[in-house]
C-alpha positions in Angstrom: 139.6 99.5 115.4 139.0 102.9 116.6 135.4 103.0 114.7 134.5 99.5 116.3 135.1 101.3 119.6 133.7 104.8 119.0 130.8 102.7 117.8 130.8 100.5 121.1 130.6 103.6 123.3 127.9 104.6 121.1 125.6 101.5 122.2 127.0 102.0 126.0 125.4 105.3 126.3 121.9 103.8 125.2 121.9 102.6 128.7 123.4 105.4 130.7 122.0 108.4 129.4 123.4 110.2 132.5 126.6 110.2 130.8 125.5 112.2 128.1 124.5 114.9 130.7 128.6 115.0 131.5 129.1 116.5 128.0 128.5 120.1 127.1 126.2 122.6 128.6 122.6 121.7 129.1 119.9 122.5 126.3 116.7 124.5 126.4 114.5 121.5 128.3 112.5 122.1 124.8 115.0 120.8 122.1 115.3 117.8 124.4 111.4 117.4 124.9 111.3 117.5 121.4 114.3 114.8 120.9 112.0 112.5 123.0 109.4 112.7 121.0 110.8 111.9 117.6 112.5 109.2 119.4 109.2 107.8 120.6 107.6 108.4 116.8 110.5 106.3 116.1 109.4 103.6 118.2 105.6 103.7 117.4 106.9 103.4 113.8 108.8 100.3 114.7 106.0 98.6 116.6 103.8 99.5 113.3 106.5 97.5 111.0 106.8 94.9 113.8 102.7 94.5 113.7 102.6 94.3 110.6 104.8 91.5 110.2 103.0 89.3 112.7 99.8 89.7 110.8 101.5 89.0 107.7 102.6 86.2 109.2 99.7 85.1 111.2 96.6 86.2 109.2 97.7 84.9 105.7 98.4 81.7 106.3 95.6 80.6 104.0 96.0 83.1 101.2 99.9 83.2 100.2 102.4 80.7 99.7 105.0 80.0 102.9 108.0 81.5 100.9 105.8 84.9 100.6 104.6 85.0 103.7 107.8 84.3 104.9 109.7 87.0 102.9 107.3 89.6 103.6 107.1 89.2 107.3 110.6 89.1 108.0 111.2 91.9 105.6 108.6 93.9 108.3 110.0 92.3 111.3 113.2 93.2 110.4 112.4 96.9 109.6 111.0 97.4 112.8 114.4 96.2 114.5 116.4 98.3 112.7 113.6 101.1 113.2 113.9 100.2 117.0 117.6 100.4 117.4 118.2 102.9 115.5 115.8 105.3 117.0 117.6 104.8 120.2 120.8 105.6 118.6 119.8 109.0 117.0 118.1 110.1 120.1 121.7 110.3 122.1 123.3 111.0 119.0 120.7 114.0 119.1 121.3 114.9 122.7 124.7 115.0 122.6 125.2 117.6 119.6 122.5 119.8 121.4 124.9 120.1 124.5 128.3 120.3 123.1 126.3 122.7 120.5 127.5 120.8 117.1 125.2 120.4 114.4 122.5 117.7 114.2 123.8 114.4 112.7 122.4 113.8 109.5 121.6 110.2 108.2 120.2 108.3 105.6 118.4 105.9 107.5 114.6 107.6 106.4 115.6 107.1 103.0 116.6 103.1 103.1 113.8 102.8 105.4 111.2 104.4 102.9 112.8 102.4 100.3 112.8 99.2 101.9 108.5 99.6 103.0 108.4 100.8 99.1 109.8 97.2 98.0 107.6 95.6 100.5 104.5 97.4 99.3 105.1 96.7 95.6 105.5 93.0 96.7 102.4 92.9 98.7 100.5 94.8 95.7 102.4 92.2 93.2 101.1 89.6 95.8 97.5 90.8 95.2 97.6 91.3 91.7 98.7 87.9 90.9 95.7 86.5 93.1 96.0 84.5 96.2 98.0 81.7 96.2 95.7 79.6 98.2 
């Protein structure tokens, strides 16, 4: 129960990043700055995956079968939500060490993320190796 709220809390400061300024002592404006803008690499990374889904989607209609196409879009799509919420999350996770002057959290996130476009990539190259299906 305790991690269900902790984690609760968690999604509740997403939109009221003022709280976070309640905790700690304020950071050089730099680290924070430079929060921001992994956050927002984040999110350009997310829209990327979420692209690349639709086109999979959208522009292959003709040239793989519906159970590909399907598999490999929402494979993307999804990546890009996780990508997208979980950018958000690091970003006050982030913000909040800096001021109460804890280390960074660490997570394993890039890894499964690399490892799930990996999977998707071999498919798509597997997909084009064993010629269009239409």
């Amino acid at each position: 129960m305790g991690r269900l709220r902790a984690a609760r809390d968690s999604v509740l400061l997403w939109f009221a990043p003022a709280r976070v300024q309640d905790e700690g002592t304020t950071p050089d404006y730099r680290f924070s700055l430079a929060n921001e803008r992994t956050f927002l690499a984040w999110i350009r990374t997310a829209l990327a995956l979420i692209g690349g889904g639709f086109a999979v989607d959208q522009f292959l209609t003709d040239h793989l079968t519906h159970w590909a196409r399907l598999v490999l879009s929402l494979g993307l799509l999804a990546a890009g939500v996780a990508c997208t919420l979980r950018a958000v999350n690091h970003w006050v996770r982030c913000e909040r060490a800096m001021r109460l002057g804890t280390n960074l959290p660490v997570s394993r996130f890039p890894a499964a993320l690399a490892v799930v476009v990996a999977v998707l990539a071999i498919a798509m190259v597997t997909v084009v190796l064993a010629g269009w299906a239409g």
